[in-house]
MIDOMI-141564 format. One record per residue (C-alpha): x, y, z. Coordinates in steps of 0.001 Angstrom, whole numbers, plus 500000, padded with zeros to 6 digits. Layout:
BEGIN
+--------+--------+--------+
|     c1 |     c2 |     c3 |
+--------+--------+--------+
|      X |      Y |      Z |
...
+--------+--------+--------+
//
This chain:
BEGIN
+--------+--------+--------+
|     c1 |     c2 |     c3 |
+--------+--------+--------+
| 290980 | 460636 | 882930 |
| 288142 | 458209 | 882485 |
| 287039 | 459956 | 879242 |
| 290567 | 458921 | 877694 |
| 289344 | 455403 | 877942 |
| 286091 | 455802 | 876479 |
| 287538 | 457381 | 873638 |
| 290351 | 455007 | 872580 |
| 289493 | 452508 | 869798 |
| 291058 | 448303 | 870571 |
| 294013 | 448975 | 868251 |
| 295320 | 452100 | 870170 |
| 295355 | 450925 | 873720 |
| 299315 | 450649 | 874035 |
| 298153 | 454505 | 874511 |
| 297126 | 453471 | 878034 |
| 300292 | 452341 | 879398 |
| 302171 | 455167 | 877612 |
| 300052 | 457311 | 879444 |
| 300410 | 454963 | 883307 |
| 303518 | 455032 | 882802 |
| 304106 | 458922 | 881827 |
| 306172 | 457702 | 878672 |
| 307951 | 459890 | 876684 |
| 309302 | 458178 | 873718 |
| 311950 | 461001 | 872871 |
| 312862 | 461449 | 876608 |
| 313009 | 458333 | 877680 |
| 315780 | 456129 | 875134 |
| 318532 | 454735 | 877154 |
| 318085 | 456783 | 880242 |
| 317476 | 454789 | 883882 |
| 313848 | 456063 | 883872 |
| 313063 | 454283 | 881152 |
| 314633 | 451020 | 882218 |
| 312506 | 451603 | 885681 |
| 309452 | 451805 | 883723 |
| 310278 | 448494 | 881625 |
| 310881 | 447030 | 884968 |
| 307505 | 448651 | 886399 |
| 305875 | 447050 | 883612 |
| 307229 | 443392 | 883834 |
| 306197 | 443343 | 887381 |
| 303049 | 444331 | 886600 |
| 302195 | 441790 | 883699 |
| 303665 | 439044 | 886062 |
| 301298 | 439941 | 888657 |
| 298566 | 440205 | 886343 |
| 299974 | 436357 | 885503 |
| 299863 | 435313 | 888875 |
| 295783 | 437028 | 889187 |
| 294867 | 435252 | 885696 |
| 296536 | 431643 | 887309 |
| 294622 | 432064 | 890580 |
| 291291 | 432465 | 888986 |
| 292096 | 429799 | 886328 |
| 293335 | 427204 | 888937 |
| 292263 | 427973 | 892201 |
| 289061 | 430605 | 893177 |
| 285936 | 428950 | 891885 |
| 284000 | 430327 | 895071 |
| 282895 | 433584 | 893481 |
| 282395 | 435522 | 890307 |
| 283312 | 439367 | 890315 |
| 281054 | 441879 | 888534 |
| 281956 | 445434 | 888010 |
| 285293 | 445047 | 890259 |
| 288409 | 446657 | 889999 |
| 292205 | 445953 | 889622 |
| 294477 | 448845 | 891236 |
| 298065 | 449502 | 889791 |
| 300066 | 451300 | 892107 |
| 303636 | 452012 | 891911 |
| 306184 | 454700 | 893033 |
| 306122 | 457485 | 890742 |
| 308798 | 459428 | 892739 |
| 310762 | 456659 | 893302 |
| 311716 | 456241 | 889860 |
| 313334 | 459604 | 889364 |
| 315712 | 458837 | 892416 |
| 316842 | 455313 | 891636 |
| 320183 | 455092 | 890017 |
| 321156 | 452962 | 886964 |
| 322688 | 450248 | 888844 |
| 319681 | 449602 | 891477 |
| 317062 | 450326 | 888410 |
| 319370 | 447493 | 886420 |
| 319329 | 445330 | 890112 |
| 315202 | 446070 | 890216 |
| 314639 | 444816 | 893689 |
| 314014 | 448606 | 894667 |
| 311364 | 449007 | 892175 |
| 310009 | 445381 | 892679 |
| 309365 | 446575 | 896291 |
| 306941 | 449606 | 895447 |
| 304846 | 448107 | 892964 |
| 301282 | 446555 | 894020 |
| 298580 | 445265 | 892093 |
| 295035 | 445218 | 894453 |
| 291526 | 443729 | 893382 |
| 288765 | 446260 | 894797 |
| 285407 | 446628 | 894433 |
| 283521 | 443988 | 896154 |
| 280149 | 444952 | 896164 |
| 279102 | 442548 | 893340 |
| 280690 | 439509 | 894256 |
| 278094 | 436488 | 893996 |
| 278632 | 432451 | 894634 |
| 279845 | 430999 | 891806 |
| 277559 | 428316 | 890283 |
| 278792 | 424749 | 890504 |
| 282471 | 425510 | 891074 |
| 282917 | 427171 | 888002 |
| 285551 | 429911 | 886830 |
| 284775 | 433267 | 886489 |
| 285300 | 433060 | 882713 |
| 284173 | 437069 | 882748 |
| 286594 | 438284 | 884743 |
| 289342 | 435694 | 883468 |
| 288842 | 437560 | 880074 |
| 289140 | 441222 | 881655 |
| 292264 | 440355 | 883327 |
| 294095 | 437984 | 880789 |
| 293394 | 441319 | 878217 |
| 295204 | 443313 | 880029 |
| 297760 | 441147 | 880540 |
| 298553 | 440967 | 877061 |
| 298324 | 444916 | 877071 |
| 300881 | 444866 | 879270 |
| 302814 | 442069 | 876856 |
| 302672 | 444076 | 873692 |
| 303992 | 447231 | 875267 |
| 306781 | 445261 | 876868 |
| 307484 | 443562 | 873204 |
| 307194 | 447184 | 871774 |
| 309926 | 448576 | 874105 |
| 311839 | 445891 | 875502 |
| 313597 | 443275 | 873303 |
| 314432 | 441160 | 876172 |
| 311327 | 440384 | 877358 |
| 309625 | 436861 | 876476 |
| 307110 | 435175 | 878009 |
+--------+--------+--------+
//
């Protein structure tokens, strides 16, 4: 799996949450999977919002090199849900996580400053996760 990252060019990374979110364009139109997945994927850009805030406004203590964001969610889960509580979302909402790992080079940050480096990784892939929510879900606006 790591290879498909190191072969995919800026313009084609929508390709990476196709393939997170096992997205199948043809399969997918109108059924409650798909709305899951758009669900899956709002959470997931508004956690990503509250990560980008908390290094913007608040953690100043520490900059992060080489660490890690985990996306988990509840592959399973999806194919069980019905339309209504995929519509409702709470049941999705409450099997989706978003972890920073990788701590082993974290350093003090000089004078109080933001961790403009990792600000940039994570505020990029927020707006991954924007573009494939304007790409697939009319709705969404932020």
């Amino acid at each position: 799996m790591q290879s498909f990252g190191l072969n995919l060019a800026s313009q084609e990374t929508a390709k990476l949450l196709h393939n997170f979110f096992n997205w199948r364009e043809e399969e997918e139109k109108g059924q409650p999977r798909a709305a899951a997945k758009l669900i899956l994927a709002r959470h997931f850009h508004t956690l990503l919002e509250d990560v980008a805030d908390f290094f913007r406004e608040r953690q100043r203590l520490y900059n992060f090199y080489a660490s890690s964001l985990l996306f988990l969610y509840d592959y399973d889960l999806i194919g069980r849900l019905s339309e209504e509580e995929v519509l409702i979302g709470e049941e999705v909402a409450n099997h989706v996580r978003l972890k920073l790992i990788d701590f082993a080079h974290v350093f003090p940050a000089a004078e109080g400053r933001e961790d403009e480096n990792f600000l940039y990784g994570v505020e990029n892939l927020r707006d991954i996760f924007h573009q494939f929510l304007l790409t697939h879900d009319g709705e969404h606006s932020s």
